[in-house]
C-alpha positions in Angstrom: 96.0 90.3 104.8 98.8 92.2 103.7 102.7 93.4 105.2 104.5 96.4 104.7 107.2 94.2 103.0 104.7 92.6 100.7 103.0 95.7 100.0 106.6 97.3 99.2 107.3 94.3 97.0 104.3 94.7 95.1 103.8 98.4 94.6 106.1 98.7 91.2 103.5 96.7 89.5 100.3 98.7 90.5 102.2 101.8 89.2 101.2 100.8 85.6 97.8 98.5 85.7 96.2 98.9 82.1 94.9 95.8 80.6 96.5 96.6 77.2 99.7 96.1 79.1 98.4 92.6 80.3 97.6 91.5 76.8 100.8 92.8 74.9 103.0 91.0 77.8 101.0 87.9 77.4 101.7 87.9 74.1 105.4 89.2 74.2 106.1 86.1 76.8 104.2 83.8 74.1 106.4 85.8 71.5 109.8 85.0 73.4 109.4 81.4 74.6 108.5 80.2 70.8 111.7 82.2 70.2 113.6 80.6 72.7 112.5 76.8 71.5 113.5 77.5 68.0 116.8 79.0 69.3 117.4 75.9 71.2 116.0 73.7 68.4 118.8 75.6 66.5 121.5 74.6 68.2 121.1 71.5 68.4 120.7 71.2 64.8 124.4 73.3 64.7 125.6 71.1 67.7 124.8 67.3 65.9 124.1 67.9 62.2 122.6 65.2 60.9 121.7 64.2 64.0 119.4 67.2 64.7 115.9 65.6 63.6 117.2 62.3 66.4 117.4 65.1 69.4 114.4 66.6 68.8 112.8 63.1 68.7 114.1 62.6 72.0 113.1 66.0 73.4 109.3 64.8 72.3 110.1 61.2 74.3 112.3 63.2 77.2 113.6 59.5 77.4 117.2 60.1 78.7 118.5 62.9 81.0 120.0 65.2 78.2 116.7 65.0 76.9 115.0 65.7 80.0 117.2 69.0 80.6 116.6 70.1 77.0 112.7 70.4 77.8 113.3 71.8 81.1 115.5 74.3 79.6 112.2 75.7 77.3 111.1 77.1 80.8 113.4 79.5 80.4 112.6 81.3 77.7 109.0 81.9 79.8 111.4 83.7 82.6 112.9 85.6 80.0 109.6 86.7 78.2 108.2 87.9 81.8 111.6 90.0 82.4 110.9 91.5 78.4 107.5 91.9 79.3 108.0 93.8 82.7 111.4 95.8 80.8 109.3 96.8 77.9 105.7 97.2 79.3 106.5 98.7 83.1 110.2 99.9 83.0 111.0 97.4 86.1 113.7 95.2 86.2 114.4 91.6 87.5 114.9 92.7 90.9 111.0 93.6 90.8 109.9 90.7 89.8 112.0 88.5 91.9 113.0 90.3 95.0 116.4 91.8 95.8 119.2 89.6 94.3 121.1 88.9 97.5 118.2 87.4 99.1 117.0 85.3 95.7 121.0 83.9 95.7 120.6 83.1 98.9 117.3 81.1 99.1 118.5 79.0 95.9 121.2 78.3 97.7 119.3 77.0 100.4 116.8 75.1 98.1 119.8 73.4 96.7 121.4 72.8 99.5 118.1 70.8 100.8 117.0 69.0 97.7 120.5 67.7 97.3 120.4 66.6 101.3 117.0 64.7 100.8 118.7 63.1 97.6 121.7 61.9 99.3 120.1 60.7 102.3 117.4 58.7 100.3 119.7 57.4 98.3 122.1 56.2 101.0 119.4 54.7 103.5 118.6 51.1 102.3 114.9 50.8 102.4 114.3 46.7 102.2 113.1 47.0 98.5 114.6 47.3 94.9 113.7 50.8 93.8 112.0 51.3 89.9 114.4 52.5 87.6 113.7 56.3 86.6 115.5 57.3 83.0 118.0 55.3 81.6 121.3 57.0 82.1 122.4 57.5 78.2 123.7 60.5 76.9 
C-alpha cells in the first residue's frame, strides 16, 4: 500500500537505481564512518594528551557517561556517509533523505519533548523499591 505523500517522498531515489550506485555508497558510508572514528579518536588524543590511550579505553568499557556519548557520537559519521553517499551518487540532498527540514525540527522537538516527560515523571513518582544504579556519574 502506498500514498501520494510517500510515493512523493520516495521518488528522488528511484530516479537513479543502478546497483553500482548501491555498492560504491555502501562503501563510501563504510569509507566515512571509519573516517569519522579516527577523527574523533583524534581529538581526544589533542584534547587529553597523554591521557588519549585512558579515553579510548573507556570508549571500549562505555563505563561513564562521557564515555557513553563518545560511542554514541560514532553514529554520526554513518548519517554523514549516507548524506555523502546520496550527494555524490544521486545529486539529492538531506532534505531527501529525511523529509522537509521544518517538519524533521519539528518532530525532534516533539520526541524530546516526550522522552524528557517520561524521564521526569519516572523519576519523580516513588515506586516502593530502590532502583539499580545505571553508569556511575564520573566525568
Amino acid at each position: 500500500m502506498t500514498t501520494k505523500a510517500h510515493d512523493a517522498f520516495i521518488a528522488p531515489a528511484r530516479a537513479r537505481p543502478q546497483l553500482w550506485r548501491l555498492i560504491v555508497g555502501l562503501i563510501l558510508v563504510g569509507v566515512t564512518s571509519i573516517a569519522w572514528f579516527f577523527t574523533v579518536v583524534g581529538v581526544i588524543y589533542l584534547v587529553s594528551g597523554s591521557g588519549g590511550p585512558e579515553w579510548v579505553a573507556r570508549m571500549a568499557r562505555a563505563d561513564t557517561p562521557t564515555s557513553t556519548l563518545l560511542v554514541l557520537s560514532m553514529l554520526f559519521g554513518l548519517g554523514l556517509g549516507a548524506m555523502l553517499a546520496a550527494r555524490l551518487l544521486h545529486g539529492r540532498g538531506p532534505d531527501t533523505l529525511l523529509g522537509r527540514r521544518r517538519r524533521v525540527i519539528r518532530h525532534f522537538a516533539w520526541a524530546t519533548g516526550v522522552c524528557a516527560a517520561v524521564l521526569i515523571v519516572s523519576t519523580l513518582i516513588p515506586y516502593g523499591y530502590q532502583p539499580l544504579p545505571g553508569l556511575e556519574l564520573n566525568l
